[in-house]
C-alpha positions as CSV (number, residue, x, y, z in Angstrom):
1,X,33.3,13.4,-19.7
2,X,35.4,16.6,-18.5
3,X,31.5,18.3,-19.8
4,X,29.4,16.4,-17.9
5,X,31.8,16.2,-14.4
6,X,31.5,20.2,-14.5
7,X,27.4,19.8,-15.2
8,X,27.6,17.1,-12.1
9,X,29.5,20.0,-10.0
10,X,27.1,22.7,-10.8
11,X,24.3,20.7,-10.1
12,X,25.7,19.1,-6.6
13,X,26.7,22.3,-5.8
14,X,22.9,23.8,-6.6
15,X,21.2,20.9,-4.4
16,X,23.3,21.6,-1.6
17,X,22.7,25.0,-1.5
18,X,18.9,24.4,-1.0
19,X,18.5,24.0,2.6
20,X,14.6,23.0,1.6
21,X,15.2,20.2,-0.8
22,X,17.8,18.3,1.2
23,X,14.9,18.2,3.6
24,X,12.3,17.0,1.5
25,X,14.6,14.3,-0.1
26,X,16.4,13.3,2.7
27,X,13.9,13.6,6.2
28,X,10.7,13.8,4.7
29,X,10.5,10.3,3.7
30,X,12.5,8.7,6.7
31,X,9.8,10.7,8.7
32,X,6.6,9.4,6.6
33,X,8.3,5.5,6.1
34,X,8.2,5.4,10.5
35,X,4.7,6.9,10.8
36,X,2.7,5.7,7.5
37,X,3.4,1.8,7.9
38,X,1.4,2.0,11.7
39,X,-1.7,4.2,10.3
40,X,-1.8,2.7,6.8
41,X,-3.6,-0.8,8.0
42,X,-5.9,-2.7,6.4
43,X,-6.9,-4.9,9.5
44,X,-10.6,-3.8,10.8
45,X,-11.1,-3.9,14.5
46,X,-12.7,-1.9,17.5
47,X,-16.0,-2.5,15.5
48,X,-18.8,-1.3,17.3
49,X,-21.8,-3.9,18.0
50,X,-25.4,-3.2,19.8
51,X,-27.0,-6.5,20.9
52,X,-30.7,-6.9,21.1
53,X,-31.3,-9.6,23.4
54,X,-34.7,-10.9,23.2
55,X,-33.8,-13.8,25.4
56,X,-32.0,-13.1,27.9
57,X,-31.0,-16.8,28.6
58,X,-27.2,-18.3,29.6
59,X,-26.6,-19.2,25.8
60,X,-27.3,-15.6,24.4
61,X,-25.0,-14.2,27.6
62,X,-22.6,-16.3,26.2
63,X,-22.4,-15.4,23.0
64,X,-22.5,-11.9,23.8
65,X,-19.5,-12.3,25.8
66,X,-17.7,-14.4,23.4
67,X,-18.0,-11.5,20.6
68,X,-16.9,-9.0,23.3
69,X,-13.3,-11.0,24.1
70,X,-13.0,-11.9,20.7
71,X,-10.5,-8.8,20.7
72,X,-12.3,-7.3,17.4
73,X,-15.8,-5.7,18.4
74,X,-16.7,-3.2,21.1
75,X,-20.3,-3.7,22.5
76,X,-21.5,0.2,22.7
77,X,-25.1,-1.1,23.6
78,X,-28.2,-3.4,24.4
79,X,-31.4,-2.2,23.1
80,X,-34.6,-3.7,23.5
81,X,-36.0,-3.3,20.4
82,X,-34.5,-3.5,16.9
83,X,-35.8,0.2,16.3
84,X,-33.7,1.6,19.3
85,X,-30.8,-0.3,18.0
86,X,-31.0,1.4,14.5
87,X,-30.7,5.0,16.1
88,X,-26.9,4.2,17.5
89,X,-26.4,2.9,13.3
90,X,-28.0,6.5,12.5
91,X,-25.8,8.2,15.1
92,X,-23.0,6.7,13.7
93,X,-22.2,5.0,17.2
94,X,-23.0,1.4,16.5
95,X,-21.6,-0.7,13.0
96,X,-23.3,-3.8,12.9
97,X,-26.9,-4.5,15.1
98,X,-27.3,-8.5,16.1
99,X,-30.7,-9.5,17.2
100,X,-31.3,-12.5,18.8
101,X,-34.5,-13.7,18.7
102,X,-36.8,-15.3,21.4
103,X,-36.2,-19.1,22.4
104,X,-32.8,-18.8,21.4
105,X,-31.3,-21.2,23.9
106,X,-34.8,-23.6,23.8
107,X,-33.9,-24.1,19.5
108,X,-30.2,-24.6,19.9
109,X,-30.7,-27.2,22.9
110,X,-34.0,-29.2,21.1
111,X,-33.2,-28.5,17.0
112,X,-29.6,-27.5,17.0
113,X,-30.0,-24.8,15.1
114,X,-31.4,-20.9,15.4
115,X,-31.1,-17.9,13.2
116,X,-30.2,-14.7,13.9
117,X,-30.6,-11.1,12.3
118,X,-27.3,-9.3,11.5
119,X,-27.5,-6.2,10.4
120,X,-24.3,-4.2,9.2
121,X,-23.7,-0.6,8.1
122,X,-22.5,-0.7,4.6
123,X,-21.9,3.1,4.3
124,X,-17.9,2.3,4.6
125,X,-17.9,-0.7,2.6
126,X,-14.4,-2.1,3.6
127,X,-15.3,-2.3,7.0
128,X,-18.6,-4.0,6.6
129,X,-17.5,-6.4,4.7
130,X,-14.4,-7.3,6.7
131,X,-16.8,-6.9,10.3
132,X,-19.7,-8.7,9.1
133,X,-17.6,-11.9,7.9
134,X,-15.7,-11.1,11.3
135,X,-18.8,-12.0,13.1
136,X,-20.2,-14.2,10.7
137,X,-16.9,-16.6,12.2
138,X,-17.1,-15.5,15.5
139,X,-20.9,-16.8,15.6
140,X,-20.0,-20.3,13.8
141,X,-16.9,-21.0,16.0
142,X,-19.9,-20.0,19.0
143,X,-22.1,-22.5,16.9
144,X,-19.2,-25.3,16.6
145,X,-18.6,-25.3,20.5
146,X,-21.7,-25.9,21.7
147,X,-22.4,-28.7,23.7
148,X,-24.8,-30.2,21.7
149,X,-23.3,-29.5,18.5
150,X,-20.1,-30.9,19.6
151,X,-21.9,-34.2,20.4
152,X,-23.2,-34.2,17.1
153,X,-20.0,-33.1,15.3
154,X,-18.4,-36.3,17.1
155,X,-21.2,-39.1,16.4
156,X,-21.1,-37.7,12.8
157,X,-17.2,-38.3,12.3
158,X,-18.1,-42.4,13.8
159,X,-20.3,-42.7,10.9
160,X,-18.3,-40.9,8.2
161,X,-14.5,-39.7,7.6
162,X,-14.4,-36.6,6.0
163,X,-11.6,-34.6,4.3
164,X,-9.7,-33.0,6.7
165,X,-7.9,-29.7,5.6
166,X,-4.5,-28.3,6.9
167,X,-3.1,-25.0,6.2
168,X,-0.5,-22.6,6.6
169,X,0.4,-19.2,5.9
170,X,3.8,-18.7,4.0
171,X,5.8,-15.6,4.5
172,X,3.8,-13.8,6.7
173,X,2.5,-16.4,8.9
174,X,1.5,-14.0,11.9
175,X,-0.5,-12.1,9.1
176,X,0.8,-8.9,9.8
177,X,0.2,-6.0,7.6
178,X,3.5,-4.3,8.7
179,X,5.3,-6.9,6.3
180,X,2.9,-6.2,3.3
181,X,2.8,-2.5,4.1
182,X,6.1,-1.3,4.5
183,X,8.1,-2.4,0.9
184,X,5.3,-0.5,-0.3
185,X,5.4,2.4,1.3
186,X,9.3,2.5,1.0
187,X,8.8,2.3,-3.4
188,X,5.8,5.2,-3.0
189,X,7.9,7.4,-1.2
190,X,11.1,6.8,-3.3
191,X,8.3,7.4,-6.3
192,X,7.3,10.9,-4.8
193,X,10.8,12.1,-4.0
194,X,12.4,11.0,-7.5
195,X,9.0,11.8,-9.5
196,X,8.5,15.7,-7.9
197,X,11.7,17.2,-7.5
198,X,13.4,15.9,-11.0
199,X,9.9,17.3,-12.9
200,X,10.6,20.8,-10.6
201,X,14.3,20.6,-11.9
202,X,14.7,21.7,-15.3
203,X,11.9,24.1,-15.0
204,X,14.0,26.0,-12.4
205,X,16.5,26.7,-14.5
206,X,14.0,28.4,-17.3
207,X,12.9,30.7,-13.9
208,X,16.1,31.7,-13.1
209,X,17.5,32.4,-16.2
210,X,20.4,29.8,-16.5
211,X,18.9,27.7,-19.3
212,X,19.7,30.7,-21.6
213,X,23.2,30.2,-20.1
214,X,23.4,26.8,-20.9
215,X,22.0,26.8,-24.0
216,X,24.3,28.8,-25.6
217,X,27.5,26.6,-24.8
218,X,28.1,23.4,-26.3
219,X,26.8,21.1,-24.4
220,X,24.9,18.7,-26.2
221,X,21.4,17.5,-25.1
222,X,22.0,13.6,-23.7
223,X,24.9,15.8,-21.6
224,X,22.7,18.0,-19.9
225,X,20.4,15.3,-19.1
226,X,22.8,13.2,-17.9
227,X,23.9,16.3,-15.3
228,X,20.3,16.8,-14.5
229,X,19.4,12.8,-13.9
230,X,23.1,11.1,-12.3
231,X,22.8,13.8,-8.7
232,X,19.2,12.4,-8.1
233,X,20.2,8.9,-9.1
234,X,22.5,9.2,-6.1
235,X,20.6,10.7,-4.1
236,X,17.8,8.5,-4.6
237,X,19.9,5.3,-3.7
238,X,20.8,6.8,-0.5
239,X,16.9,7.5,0.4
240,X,16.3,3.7,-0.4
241,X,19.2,2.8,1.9
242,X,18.2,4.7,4.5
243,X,14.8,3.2,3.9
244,X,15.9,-0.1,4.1
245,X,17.7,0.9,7.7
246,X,14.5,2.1,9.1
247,X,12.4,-1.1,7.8
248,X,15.0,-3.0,9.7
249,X,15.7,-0.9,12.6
250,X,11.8,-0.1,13.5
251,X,9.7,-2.5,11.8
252,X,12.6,-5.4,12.0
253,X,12.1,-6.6,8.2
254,X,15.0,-7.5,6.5
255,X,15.0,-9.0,2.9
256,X,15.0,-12.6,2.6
257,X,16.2,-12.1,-0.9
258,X,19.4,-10.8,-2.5
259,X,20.4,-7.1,-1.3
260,X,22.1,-6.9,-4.5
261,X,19.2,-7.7,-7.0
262,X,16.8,-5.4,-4.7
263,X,19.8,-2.6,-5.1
264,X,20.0,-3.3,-8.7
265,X,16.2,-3.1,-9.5
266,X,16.4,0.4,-7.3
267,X,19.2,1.6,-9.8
268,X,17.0,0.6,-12.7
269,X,13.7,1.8,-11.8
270,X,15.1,5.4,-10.7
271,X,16.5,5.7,-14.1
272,X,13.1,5.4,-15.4
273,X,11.8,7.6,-12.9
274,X,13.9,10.1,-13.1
275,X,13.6,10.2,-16.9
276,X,9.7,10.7,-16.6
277,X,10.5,13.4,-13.9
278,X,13.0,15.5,-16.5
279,X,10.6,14.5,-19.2
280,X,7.8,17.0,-17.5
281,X,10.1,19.2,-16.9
282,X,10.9,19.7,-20.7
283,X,7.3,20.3,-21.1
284,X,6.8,22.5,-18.4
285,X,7.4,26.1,-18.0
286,X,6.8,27.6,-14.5
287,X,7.1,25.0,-11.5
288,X,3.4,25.1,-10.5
289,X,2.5,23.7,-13.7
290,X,5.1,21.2,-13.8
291,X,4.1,20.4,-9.8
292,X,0.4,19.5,-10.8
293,X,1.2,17.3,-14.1
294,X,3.6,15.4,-11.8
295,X,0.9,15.3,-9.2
296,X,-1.7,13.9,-11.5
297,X,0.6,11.2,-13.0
298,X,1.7,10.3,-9.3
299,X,-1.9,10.0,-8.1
300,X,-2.7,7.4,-10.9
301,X,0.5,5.5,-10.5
302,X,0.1,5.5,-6.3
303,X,-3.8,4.1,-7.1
304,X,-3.2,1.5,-10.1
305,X,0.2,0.3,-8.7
306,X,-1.3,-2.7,-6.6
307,X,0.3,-1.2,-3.3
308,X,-3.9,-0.4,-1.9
309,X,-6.3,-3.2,-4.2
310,X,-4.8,-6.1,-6.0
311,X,-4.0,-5.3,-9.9
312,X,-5.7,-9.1,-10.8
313,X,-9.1,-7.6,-9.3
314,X,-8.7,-4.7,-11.3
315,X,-11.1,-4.3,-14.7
316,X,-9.0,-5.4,-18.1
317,X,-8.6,-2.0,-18.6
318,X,-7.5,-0.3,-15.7
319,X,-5.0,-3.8,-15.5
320,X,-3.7,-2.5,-18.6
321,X,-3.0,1.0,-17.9
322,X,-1.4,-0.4,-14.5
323,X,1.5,-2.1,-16.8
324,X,2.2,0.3,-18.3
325,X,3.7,2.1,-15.1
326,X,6.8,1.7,-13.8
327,X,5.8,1.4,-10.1
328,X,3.4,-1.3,-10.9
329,X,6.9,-3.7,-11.5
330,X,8.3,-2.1,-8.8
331,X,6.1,-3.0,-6.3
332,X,5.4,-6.5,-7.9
333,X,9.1,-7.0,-7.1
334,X,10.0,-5.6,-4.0
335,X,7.7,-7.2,-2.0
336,X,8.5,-10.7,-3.1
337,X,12.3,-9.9,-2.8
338,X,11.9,-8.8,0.4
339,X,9.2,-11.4,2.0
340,X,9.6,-14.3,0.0
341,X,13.4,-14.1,-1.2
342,X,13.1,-14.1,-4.9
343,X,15.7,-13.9,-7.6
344,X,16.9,-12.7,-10.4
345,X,15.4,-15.5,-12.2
346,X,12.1,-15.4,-11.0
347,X,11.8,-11.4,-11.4
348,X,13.5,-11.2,-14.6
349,X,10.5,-9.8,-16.5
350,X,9.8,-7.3,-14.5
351,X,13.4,-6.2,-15.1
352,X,12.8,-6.0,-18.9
353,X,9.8,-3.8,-18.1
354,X,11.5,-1.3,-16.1
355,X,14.9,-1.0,-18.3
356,X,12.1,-0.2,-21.1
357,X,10.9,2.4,-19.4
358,X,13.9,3.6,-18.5
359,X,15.6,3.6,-21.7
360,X,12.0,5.2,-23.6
361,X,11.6,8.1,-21.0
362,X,14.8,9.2,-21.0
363,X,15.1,9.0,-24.7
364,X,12.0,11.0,-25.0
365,X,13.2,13.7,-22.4
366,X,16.5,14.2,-24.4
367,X,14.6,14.7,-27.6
368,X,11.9,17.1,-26.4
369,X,14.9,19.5,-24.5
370,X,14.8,22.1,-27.0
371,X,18.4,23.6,-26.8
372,X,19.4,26.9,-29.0
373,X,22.3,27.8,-30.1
């Protein structure tokens, strides 16, 4: 123990004396968790709709003005013919193109019913699909209210009682994407910090020269590790603390669940990250080339980790290769901690996963430091 308090010295003393890393670790990511969480937002809106009116009657004014106020669409023109319509698509000034056709109001009012052309811009598929079944509702709730369907509605509900169906949203009932967002963003940027500068660490010793140093004392291997992994295990708590004060302070999100079992699921999963950070570092031997294999690792745990498209819509493979990163259990358990108040109990798994990767990557960085004496 005397051993590894004079590594822990060394090394405190090193990171302290690095103006640039206490930066990176320590602003960086209180900087990115305030700004990321208010561009990173999956909710479409200010979608751009050109109208081509071939009625010009009081129900197609209408519905024009109920898609405007709707709070979701921008009308950036009328065109007169479908053709004109299409240039503001090709111009990139228009998203979806609604045609309504003539005798509009005469169908509604004598059939109840009267079809309209929607045409959407599917080069950015995510907000096509999210616009077009935006106006899809806007255009049936427009459907629902007329007068004559309303009648209809009413003399049909007489005759027959149907099923009626309630609903609710739990734990984010506002559906705001601030409280699906932010836990999320908090694990990536703890993932970044702990992944980058432990795989930089170890490979800046062979640099400088000290490694040769340190190789010829007695310091045995799980030692040296140990010194390398226990400074950024501290500091990476107090990132995820001061995380946690900024969710709370700016977003106002405070864990439902136990602070402790979050804390302990931090402590656990920053042993495994850390691990995989030395473990590059053992194979590495400038810092550029340790930077990029962390980079490419980070990449495909950032994508597969179910913080940007849900792991169960993922292909069986690519589901996985998703389990077998750490991150993926991070996130699965953060945000339920933090929105729905889960356990222990009900996250215990996930716990098993992530002490198995701990215990494996740090075992396998401790065997591949080759240390001469």
């Amino acid at each position: 123990m005397k051993v590894l308090g004079f590594l822990l010295q060394k090394e405190f003393r090193q990171m302290f004396r690095d103006k640039t890393i206490l930066a990176m670790m320590f602003m960086v990511p209180t900087v990115q968790l305030i700004i990321l969480p208010l561009a990173a937002n999956f909710e479409v809106k200010n979608i751009n709709v050109a109208f081509v009116d071939h009625d010009h009657s009081t129900y197609s004014q209408k519905l024009v003005n109920k898609i405007a106020s709707s709070g979701y669409f921008r009308v950036v023109g009328s065109s007169t013919s479908y053709n004109d319509a299409l240039i503001l698509v090709e111009k990139n000034e228009a998203d979806i193109v609604l045609e309504i056709p003539a005798g509009f109001e005469r169908n509604l009012i004598r059939e109840g019913s009267q079809k309209v052309n929607l045409s959407v811009d599917a080069i950015n598929g995510t907000k096509s699909a999210i616009g077009g079944g935006y106006l899809t509702a806007v255009l049936a709730d427009f459907s629902n209210s007329l007068d004559v369907n309303t009648k209809t509605h009413f003399a049909g509900r007489e005759k027959m009682q149907g099923i009626s169906i309630t609903y609710s949203d739990w734990f984010n009932p506002k559906k705001e994407y601030k409280y699906y967002m932010v836990p999320g963003i908090l694990v990536l940027l703890l993932t970044m910090v702990g992944g980058f500068i432990t795989a930089l660490n170890i490979v800046r010793e062979k640099e400088i020269g000290t490694i040769e140093q340190i190789n010829v004392t007695p310091i045995k291997k799980w030692q040296f590790i140990l010194g390398k992994l226990i400074p950024f295990w501290i500091v990476g708590m107090i990132v995820f603390t001061v995380g946690l004060t900024v969710m709370y302070i700016v977003y106002a999100i405070f864990p439902k669940g136990s602070i402790a079992v979050l804390y302990l699921f931090a402590a656990v999963y920053l042993v495994a990250l850390l691990g995989f950070g030395l473990l590059i570092s053992t194979f590495s031997n400038t810092q550029l080339q340790a930077m990029f294999v962390a980079f490419f690792f980070m990449m495909i745990f950032m994508l597969m980790s179910g913080f940007f498209t849900s792991v169960d819509s993922m292909p069986p493979w690519a589901r996985q290769i998703s389990n077998m990163t750490p991150v993926t259990h991070f996130i699965s358990v953060v945000r339920p901690i933090v929105l729905k108040g889960s356990g222990l109990l009900e996250t215990k798994m996930e716990m098993l996963y992530l002490a198995g990767f701990a215990v494996l990557l740090n075992g396998l960085a401790i065997l591949n430091y080759r240390k001469t004496t």
